[in-house]
C-alpha positions as CSV (number, residue, x, y, z in Angstrom):
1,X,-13.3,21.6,-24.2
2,X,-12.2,24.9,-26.2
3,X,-9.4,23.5,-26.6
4,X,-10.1,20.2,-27.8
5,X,-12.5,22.0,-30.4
6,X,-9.4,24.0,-31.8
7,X,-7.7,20.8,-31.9
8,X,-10.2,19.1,-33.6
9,X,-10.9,22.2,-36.3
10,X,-14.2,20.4,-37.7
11,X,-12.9,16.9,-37.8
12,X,-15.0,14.2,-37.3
13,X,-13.9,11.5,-34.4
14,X,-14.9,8.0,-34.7
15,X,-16.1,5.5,-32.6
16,X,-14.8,2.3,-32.6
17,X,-14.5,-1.0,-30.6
18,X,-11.0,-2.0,-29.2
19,X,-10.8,-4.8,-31.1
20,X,-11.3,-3.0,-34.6
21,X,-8.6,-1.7,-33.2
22,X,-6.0,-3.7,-32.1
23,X,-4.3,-6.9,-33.9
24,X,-4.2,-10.6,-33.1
25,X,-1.6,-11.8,-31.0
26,X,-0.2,-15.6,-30.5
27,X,0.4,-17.8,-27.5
28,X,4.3,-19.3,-27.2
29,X,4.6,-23.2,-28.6
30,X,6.8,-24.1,-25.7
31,X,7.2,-27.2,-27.2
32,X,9.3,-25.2,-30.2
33,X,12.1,-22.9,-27.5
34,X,14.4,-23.9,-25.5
35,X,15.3,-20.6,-24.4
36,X,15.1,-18.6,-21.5
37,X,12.0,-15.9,-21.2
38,X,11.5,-13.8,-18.7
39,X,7.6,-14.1,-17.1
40,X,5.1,-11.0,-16.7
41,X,2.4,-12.3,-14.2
42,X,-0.2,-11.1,-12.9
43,X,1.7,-9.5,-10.0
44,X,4.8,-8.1,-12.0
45,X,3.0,-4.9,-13.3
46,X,2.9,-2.1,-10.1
47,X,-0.8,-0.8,-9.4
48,X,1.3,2.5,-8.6
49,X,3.9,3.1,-11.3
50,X,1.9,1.0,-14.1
51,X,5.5,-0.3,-14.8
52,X,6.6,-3.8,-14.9
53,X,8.5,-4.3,-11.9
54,X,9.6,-7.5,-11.1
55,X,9.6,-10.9,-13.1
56,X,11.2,-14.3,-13.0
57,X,12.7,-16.4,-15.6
58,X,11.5,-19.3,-16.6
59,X,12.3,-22.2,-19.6
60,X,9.7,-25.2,-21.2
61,X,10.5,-27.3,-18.2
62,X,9.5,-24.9,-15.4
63,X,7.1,-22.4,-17.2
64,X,3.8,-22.2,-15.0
65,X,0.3,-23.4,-17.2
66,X,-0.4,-19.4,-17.4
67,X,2.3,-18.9,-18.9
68,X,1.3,-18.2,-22.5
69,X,0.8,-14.6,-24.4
70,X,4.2,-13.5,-26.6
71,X,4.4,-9.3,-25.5
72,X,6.4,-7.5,-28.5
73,X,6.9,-3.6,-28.0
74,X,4.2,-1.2,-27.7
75,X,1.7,-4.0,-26.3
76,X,-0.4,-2.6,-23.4
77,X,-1.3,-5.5,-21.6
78,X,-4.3,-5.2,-19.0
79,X,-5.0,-7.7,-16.1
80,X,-8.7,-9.0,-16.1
81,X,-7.9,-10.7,-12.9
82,X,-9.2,-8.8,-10.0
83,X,-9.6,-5.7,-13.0
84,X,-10.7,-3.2,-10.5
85,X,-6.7,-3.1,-9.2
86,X,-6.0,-1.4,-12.5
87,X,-3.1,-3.7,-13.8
88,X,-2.0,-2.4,-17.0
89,X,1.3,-1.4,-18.2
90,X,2.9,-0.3,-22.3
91,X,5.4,-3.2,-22.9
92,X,9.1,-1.5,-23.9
93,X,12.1,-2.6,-25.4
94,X,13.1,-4.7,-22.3
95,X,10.1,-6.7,-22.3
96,X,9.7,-7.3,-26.0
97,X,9.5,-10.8,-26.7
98,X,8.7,-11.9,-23.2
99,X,6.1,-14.0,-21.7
100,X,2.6,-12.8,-19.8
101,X,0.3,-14.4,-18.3
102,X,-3.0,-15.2,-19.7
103,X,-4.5,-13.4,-17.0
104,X,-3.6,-10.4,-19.2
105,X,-5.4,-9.2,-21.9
106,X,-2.8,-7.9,-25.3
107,X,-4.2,-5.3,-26.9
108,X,-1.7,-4.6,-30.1
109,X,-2.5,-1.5,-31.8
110,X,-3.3,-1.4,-35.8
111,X,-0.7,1.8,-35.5
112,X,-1.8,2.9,-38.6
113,X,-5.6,3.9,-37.0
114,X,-4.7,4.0,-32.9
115,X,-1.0,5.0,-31.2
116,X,-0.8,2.5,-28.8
117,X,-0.4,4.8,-26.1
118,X,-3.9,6.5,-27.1
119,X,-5.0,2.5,-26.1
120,X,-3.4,3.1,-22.7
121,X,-4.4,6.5,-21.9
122,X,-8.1,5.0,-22.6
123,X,-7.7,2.0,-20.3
124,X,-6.8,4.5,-17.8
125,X,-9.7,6.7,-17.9
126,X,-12.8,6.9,-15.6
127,X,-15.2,5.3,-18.2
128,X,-12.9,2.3,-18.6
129,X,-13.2,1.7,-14.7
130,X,-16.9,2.1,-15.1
131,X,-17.1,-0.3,-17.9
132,X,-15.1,-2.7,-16.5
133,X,-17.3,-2.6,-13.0
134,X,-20.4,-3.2,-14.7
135,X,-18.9,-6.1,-17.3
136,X,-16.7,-7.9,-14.2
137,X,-18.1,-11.3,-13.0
138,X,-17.4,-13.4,-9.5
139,X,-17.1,-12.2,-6.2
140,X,-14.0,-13.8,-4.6
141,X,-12.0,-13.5,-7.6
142,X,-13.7,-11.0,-10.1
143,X,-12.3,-11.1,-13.3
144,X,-13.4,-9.5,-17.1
145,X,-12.8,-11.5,-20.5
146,X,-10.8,-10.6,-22.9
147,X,-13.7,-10.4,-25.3
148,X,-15.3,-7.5,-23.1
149,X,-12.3,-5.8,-22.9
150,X,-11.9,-5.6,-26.3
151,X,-15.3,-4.3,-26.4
152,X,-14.8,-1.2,-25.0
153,X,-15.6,1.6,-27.3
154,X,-12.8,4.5,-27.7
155,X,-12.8,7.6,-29.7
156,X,-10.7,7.4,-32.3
157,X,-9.7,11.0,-33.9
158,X,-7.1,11.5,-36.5
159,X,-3.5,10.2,-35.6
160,X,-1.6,13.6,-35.3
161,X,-4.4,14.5,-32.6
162,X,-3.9,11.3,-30.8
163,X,-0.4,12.3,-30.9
164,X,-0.6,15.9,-29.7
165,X,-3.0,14.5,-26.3
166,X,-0.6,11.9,-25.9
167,X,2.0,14.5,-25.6
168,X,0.0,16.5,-22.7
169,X,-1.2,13.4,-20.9
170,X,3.0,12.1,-21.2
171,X,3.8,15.6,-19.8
172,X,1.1,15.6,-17.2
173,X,2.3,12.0,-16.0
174,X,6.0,13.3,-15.6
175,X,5.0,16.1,-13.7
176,X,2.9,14.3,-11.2
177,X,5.6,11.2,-11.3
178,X,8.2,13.8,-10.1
179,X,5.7,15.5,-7.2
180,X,5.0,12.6,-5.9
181,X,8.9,11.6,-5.8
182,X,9.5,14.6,-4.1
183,X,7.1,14.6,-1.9
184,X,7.8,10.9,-1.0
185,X,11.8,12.5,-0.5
186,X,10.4,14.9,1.7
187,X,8.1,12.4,3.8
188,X,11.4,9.5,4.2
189,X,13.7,13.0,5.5
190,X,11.4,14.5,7.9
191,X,11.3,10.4,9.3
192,X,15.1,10.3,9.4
193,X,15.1,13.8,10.9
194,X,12.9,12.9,13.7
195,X,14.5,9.9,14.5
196,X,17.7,11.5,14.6
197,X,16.5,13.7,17.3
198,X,15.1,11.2,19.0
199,X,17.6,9.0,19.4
200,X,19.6,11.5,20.5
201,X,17.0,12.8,23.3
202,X,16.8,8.9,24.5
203,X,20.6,8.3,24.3
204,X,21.5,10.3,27.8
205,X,25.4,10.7,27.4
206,X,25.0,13.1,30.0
207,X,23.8,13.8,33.2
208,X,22.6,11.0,36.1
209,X,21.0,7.9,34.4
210,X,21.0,4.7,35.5
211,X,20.4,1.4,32.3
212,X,18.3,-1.3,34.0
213,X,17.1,-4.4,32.7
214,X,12.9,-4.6,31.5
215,X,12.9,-7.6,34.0
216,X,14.1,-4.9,36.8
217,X,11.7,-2.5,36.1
218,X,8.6,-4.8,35.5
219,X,7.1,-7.7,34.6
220,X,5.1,-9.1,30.7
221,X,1.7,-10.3,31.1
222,X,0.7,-12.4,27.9
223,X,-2.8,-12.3,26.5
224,X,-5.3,-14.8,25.8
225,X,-7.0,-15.6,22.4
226,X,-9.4,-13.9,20.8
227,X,-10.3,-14.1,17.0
228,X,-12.1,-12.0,14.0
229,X,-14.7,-13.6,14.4
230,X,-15.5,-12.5,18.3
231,X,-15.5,-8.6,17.1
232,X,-18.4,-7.0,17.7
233,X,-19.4,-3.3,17.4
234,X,-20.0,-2.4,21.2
235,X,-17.8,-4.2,23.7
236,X,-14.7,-4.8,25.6
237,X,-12.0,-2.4,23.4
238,X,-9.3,-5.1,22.8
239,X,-5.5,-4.7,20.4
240,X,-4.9,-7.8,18.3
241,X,-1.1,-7.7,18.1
242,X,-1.4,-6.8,14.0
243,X,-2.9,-3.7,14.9
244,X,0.3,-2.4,17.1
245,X,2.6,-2.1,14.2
246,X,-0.3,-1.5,11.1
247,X,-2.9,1.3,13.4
248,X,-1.0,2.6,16.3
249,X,1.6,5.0,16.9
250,X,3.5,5.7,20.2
251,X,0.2,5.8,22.7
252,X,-3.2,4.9,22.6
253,X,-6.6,6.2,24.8
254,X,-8.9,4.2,22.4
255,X,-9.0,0.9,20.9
256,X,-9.4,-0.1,16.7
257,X,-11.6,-2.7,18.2
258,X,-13.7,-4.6,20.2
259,X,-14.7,-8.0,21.3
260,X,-17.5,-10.3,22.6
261,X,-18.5,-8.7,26.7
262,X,-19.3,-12.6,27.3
263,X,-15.9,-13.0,26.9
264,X,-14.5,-10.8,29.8
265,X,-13.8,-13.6,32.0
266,X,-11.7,-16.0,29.7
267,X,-9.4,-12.8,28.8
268,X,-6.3,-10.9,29.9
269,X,-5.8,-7.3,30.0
270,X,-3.8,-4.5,30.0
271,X,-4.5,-1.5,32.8
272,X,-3.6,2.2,31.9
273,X,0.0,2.5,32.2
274,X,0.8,-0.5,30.0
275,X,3.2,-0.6,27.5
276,X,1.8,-3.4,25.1
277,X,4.0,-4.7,22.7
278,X,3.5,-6.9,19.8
279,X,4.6,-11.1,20.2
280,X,4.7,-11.8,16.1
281,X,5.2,-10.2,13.1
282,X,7.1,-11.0,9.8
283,X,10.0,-8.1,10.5
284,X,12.2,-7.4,13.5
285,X,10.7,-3.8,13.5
286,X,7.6,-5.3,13.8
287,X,8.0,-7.6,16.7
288,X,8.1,-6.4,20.1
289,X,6.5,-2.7,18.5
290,X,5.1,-1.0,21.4
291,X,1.9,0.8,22.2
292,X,1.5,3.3,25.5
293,X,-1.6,2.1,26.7
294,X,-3.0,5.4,28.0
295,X,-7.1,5.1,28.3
296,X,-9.1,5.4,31.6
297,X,-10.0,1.9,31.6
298,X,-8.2,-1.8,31.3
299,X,-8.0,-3.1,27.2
300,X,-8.2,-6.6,26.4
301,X,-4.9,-8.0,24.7
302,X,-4.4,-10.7,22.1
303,X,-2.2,-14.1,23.2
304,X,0.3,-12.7,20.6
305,X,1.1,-9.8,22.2
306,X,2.0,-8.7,25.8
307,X,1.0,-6.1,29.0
308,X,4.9,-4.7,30.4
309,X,3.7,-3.4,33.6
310,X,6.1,-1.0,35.6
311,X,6.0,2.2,37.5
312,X,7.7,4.5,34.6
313,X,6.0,7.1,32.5
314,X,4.4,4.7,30.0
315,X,5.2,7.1,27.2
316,X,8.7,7.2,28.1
317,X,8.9,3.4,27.8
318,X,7.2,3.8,24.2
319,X,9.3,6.3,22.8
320,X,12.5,4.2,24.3
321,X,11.1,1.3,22.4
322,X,11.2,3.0,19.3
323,X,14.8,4.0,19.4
324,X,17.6,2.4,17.2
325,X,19.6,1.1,20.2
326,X,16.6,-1.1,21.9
327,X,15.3,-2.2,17.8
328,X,19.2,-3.3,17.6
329,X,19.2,-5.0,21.0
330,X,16.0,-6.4,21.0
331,X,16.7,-8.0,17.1
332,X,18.6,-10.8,19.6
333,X,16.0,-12.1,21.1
334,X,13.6,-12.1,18.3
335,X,12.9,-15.7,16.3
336,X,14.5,-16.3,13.1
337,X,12.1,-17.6,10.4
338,X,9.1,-15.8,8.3
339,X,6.8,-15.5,11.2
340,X,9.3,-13.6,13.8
341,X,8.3,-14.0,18.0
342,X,9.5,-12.1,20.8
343,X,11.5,-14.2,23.3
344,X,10.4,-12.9,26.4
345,X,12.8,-14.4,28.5
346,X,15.6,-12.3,26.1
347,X,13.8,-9.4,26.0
348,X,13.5,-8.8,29.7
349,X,17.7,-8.4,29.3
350,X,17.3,-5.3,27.4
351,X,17.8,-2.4,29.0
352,X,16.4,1.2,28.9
353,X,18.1,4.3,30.6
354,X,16.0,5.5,34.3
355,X,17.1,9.4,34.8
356,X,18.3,10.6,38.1
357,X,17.2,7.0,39.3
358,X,17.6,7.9,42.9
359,X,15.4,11.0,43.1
360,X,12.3,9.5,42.5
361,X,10.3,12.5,41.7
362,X,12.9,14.5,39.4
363,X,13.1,11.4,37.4
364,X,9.4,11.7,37.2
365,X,10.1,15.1,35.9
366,X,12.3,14.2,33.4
367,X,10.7,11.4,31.8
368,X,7.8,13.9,31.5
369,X,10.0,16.6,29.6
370,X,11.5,14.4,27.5
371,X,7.9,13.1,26.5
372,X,6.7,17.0,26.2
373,X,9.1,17.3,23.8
374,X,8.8,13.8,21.6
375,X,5.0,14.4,21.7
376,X,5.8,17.7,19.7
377,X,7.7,16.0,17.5
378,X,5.2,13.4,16.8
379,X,2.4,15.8,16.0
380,X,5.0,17.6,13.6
381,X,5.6,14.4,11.8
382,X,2.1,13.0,11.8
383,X,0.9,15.9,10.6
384,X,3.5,15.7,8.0
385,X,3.1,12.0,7.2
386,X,-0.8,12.3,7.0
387,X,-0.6,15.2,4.8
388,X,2.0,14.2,1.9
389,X,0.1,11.4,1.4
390,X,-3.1,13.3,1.0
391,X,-1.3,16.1,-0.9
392,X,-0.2,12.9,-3.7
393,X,-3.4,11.9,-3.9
394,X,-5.0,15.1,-4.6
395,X,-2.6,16.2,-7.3
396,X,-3.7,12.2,-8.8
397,X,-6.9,13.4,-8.8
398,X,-6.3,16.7,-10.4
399,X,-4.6,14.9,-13.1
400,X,-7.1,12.1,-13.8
401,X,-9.9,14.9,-14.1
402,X,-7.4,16.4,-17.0
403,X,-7.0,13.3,-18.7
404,X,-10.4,12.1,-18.5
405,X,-11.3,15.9,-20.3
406,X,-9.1,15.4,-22.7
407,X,-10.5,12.1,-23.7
408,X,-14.1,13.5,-23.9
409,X,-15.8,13.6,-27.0
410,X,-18.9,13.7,-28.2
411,X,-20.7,11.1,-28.9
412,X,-22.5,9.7,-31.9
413,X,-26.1,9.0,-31.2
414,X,-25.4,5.4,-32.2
415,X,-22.6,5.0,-29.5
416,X,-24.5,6.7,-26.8
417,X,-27.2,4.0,-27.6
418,X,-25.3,1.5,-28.0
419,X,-23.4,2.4,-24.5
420,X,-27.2,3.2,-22.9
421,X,-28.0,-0.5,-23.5
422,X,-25.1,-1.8,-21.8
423,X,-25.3,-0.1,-19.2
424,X,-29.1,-1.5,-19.2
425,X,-28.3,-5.0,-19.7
426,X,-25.5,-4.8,-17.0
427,X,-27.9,-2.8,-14.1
């Protein structure tokens, strides 16, 4: 706040509604082109990178009925289509002249009063989100007119001390674009490190190993149905197939959820020693994922997904199923199409290596090392993967806090009543 008092010296900032703001903008007569434009919808623009990230082209003859509002450079565009997500993005030269969505609202600075990036650095701030929380409407699709928008109230200080918190905020944006690069870096090599090692654990070019079919070693016991809508708070634990490849990692003790107890009797389970592995999924990782079922109890399973009971150390299995040579040979007997199933009658051809298979109780040994040692790798990366990702978001926060600071001003008494009553007649 010192700061922004030295960089103020005395000058009086004014408070203004976007739309004294901001210029008019026009809608494209399709009727008039014949040209190709490329088209911003409401899913082009990254909640992430607040960069347009994807579009598709369209002409008079294909262009979709939303497909309406002329961009030109130094537009911010904001969606007011599920707001909350924070859709808003500073159109550049490559998008200049380009087709949004009217699901986006143009604001076009009067650059001789507002930079246009002031505009986006205000959009972004805490009070914005607040504002547009309390001036949203609908529940399954909330959305926020363009009128509202343009009725937030900004601060509007001189031009060359827009300019010099632009600079800062542009600086701080860099900084935390490139930590979270290199944090993301560090997360995708400490994967490719772990996997390296173990695949190489699990690959047994040496020593006394026997590869035997999943149909040697045990049999696949498929589920029965269950739905959302029998999940109750205190029941039989149950894993829906989704929840193999989006919740769990190699082994489980506990179940994400639970299901109806009058439905015990109409289900199928898995019994501790399990490995249950996913029937569906949209990717080949995906399908046939596998969970170590490791709890004192038997877990209901979904119809989709499927008990492999055997005699090996469970984790073992799960780990095995993880490696790049079973993903590779189990991507044969996985369903083409968008929704991908595991052929069971393939799968059960895959193999999986069994150490010192004819010493029953040094293979037990083995398996059990090997799993010692994977475990200690798993920690190490979940540790690692949990953490980056909470280490991103903290350095986010730290830099929203800045840029919301350097956005505060104070307040005319006719602002802070006009804002009071707003936030009356919205509450």
């Amino acid at each position: 706040m010192n700061f922004l008092e030295k960089l103020l010296d005395g000058v009086a900032v004014e408070w203004k509604p976007l739309r004294k703001v901001v210029l008019p903008t026009s809608n494209i007569k399709w009727r008039n082109t014949d040209r190709i434009y490329r088209y911003i919808d409401l899913t082009s623009v990254s909640i992430e990178t607040k960069k347009i990230a994807e579009t598709t082209e369209i002409t008079a003859n294909n262009a979709p009925s939303r497909a309406q509002k002329l961009v030109e450079k130094n537009d911010v565009i904001f969606a007011t289509t599920r707001p909350s997500q924070q859709r808003y993005c500073l159109i550049d030269n490559e998008y200049s002249g380009e087709v949004a969505s009217t699901g986006y609202c143009v604001l076009r600075a009067k650059k001789d009063e507002v930079l246009p990036k002031w505009i986006l650095y205000c959009i972004a701030s805490n009070d914005f989100k607040i504002y547009v929380e309390e001036n949203q409407s609908g529940s399954a699709y909330p959305a926020i007119s363009d009128t509202k928008v343009k009725d937030f109230i900004i601060p509007i200080p001189p031009l060359e001390i827009q300019a010099e918190i632009v600079r800062i905020l542009d600086t701080f944006t860099a900084l935390t674009a490139e930590l979270t690069a290199e944090l993301t870096a560090e997360l995708t090599d400490q994967k490719k490190q772990y996997n390296y090692y173990r695949d190489q654990l699990l690959s047994f070019e040496k020593g006394e190993v026997e590869w035997k079919t999943l149909g040697e070693i045990g049999e696949f016991i498929r589920g029965k149905r269950f739905t959302k809508a029998d999940y109750v708070d205190d029941g039989i634990q149950a894993i829906h197939y989704g929840e193999i490849y989006t919740h769990y990692g190699v082994s489980a003790s506990h179940t994400l959820s639970q299901v109806r107890a009058e439905m015990a009797a109409s289900l199928r389970y898995a019994i501790p020693g399990d490995v249950v592995m996913a029937g569906v999924g949209e990717t080949v990782e995906d399908v046939g994922k596998a969970v170590a079922w490791i709890g004192s109890e038997k877990v209901a399973i979904h119809d989709d997904s499927y008990a492999f009971r055997h005699s090996i150390n469970p984790k073992f299995v799960s780990y095995m199923m993880q490696t790049t040579t079973f993903i590779n040979e189990k991507a044969k007997y996985v369903s083409s199409g968008k929704v991908k199933r595991l052929l069971i009658n393939g799968i059960e051809k895959v193999r999986i290596p069994i150490p010192y298979p004819n010493d029953p109780k040094k293979s037990v040994a083995e398996q059990a090392r090997i799993v010692a040692i994977l475990d200690k790798f798993d920690t190490l990366t979940t540790s690692i993967r949990e953490g980056l990702p909470h280490e991103i978001a903290l350095r986010q926060k730290q830099y929203e806090y800045y840029r919301d600071l350097l956005l505060t001003f104070p307040k005319p008494e006719e602002v802070e009543a006009h804002l009071n009553s707003m936030e009356k007649s919205h509450g």
